[in-house]
C-alpha positions in Angstrom: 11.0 -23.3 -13.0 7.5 -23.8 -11.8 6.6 -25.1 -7.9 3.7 -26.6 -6.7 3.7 -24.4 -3.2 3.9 -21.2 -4.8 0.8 -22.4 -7.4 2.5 -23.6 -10.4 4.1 -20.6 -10.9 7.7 -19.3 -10.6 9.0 -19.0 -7.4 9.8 -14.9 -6.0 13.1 -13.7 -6.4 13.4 -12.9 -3.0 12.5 -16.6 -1.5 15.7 -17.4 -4.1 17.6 -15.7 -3.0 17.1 -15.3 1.1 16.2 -19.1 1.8 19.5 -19.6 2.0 19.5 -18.2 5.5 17.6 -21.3 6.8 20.9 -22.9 5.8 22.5 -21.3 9.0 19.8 -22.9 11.7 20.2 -26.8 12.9 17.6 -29.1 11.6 16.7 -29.4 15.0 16.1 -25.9 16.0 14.8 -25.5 12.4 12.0 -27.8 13.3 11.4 -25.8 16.3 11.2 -23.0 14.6 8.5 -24.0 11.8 6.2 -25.3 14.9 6.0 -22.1 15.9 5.2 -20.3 13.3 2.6 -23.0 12.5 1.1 -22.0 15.6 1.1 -18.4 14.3 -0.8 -19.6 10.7 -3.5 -21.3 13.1 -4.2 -18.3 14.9 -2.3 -20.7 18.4 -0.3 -18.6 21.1 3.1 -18.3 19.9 6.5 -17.5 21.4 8.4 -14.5 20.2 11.0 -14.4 22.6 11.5 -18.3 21.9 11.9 -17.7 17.9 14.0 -14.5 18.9 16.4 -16.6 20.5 16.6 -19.8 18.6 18.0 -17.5 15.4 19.9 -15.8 17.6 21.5 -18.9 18.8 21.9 -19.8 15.3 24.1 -16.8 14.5 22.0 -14.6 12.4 21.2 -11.3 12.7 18.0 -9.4 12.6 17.7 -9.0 9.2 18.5 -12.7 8.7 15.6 -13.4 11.2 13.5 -11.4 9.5 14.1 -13.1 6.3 14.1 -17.2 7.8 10.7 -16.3 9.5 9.4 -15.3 6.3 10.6 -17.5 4.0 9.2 -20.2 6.2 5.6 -18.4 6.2 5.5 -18.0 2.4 6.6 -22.2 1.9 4.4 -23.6 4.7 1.0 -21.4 3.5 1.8 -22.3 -0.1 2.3 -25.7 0.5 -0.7 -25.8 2.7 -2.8 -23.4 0.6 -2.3 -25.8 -3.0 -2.3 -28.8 -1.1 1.6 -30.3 -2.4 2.1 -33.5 -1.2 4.9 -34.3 1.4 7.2 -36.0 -0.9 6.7 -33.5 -3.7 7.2 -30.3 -1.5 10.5 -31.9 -0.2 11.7 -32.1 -3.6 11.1 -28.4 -4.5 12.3 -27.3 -1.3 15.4 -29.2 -1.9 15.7 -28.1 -5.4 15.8 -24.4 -3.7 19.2 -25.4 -2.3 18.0 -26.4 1.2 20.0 -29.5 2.7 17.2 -32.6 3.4 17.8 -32.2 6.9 16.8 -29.1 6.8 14.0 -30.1 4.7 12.8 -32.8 6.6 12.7 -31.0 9.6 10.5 -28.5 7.9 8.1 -31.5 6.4 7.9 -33.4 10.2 6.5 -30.2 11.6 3.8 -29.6 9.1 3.1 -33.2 9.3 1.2 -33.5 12.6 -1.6 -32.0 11.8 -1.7 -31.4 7.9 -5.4 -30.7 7.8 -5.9 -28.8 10.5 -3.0 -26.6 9.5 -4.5 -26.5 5.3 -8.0 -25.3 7.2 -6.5 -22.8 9.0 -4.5 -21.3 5.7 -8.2 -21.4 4.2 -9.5 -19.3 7.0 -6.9 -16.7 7.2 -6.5 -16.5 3.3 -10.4 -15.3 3.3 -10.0 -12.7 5.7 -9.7 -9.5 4.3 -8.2 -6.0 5.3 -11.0 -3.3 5.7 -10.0 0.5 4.5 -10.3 3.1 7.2 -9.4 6.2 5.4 -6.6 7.6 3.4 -4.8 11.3 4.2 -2.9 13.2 2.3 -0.2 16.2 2.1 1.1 18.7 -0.6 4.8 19.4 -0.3 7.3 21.4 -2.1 11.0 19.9 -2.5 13.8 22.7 -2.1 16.3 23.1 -4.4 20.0 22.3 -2.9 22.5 23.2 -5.3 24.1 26.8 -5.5 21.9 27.8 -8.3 18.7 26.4 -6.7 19.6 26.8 -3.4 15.9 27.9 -1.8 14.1 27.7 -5.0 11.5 25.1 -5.6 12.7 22.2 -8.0 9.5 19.9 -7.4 6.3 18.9 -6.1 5.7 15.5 -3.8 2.5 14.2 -2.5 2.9 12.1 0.8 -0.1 9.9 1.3 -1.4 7.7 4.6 -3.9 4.8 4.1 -5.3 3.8 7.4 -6.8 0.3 7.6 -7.7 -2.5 9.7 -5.8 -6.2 9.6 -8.1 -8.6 8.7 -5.6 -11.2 9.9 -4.3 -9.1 13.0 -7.2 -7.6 13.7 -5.3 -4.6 14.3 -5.7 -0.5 12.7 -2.3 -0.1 10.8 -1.2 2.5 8.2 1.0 2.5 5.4 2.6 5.7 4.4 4.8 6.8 1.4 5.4 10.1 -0.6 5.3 10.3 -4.2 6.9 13.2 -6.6 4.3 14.8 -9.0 5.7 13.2 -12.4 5.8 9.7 -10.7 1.8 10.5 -9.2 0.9 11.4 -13.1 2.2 8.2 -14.0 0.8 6.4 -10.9 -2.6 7.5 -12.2 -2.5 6.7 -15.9 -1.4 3.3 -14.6 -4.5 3.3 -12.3 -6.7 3.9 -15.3 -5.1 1.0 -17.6 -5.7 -1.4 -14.4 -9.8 0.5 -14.2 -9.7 0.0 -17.6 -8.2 -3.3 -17.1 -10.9 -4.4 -14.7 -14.1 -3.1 -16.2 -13.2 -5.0 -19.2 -13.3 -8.2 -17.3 -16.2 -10.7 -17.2 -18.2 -10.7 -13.8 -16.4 -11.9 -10.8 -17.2 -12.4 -7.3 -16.1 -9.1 -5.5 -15.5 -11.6 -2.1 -13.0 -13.3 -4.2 -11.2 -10.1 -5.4 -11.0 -9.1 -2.3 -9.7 -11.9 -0.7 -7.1 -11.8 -2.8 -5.9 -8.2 -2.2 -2.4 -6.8 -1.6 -1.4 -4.0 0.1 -0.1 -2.7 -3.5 -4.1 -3.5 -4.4 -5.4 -1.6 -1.5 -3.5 1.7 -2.2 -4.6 1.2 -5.8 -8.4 1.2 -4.5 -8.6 4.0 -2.2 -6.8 6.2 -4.8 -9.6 5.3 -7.2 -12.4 5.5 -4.6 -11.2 8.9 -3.5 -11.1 10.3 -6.9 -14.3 8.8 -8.0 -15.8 10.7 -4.8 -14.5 13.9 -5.9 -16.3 13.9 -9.0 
């Protein structure tokens, strides 16, 4: 099924399945809750020791809160960002199993200032995350077993991309290690998306940009790094 907030396209598998956690929180306290992270999406002062405690409150734990907050994030940017009418984003809300309560409380807090709310989505969605550099380490993984005990079964690679927020404004840096097979497969993947690209018509680079992941990001450096070493 298709859903105006999230573009006309199917909504994620994880909103499916962890909106159900706003189920636990008071229509009251969830209306609370939305306002502040409205205040968040327009870049307002926002109180984390308030949300903190108003899921806490409501029983859930801090993976639940970790989940409500972002389910509501993802619903109110997408409703925001394409623009979905009151009464239709009610319906799909609903239609993810959310009692109207619930959903109402959601739709009153958005509703005080709907434009303000839809510029500000604009704003941060056209902000973009700025590459600082990207570090990486050659590692040998020991064998464990009796046989291999001490010898050397395998080869990882553990990378660090260093960047700066363009929403946050702040330097962060997203790490992960990769074994050599997966890496040869990571770059043969990397070449069917260059390939991928080049092959497209002209498109503002602004607008890719805009629209880049943190999946996207790794994807670049790797690409920019290698083209370097050539």
């Amino acid at each position: 099924m298709r859903f105006k907030f999230c573009g006309n396209h199917e909504c994620p598998e994880w909103i499916l399945s962890e909106i159900v956690v706003l189920t636990k929180i008071s229509a009251i306290r969830l209306r609370v809750l939305a306002g502040q992270i409205i205040a968040k999406i327009k870049g307002l002062p926002y109180d984390l020791a308030k949300i903190e405690k108003l899921c806490l409150d409501s029983g859930l734990t801090p993976a639940e809160t970790h989940s409500a907050l972002a389910v509501l994030e993802f619903v109110i940017r997408g409703a925001n960002k394409h623009r979905v009418e009151e009464a239709e984003l009610m319906k799909e809300i609903e239609q993810l199993g959310l009692p109207h309560e619930n959903t109402e409380s959601i739709i009153k807090a958005m509703g005080k200032d709907r434009e303000g709310l839809i510029a500000a989505t604009k704003n941060s969605a056209l902000r973009i995350s700025r590459p600082i550099g990207i570090d990486y380490l050659i590692g040998f993984i020991a064998g464990s077993g009796q046989q291999k005990k001490g010898a050397i079964v395998g080869t990882e690679i553990k990378l660090k991309i260093s960047y700066q927020d363009g929403v946050e404004k702040m330097q962060k840096d997203t790490e992960f290690a990769i074994e050599r097979e997966d890496l040869s497969q990571l770059i043969s993947d990397l070449k069917k998306c260059e390939d991928m690209i080049n092959s497209l018509e002209t498109v503002s680079y602004t607008h890719l940009r805009a629209h880049e992941t943190r999946h996207d990001l790794v994807c670049r450096l790797l690409l920019e790094k290698k083209k370097k070493k050539k």
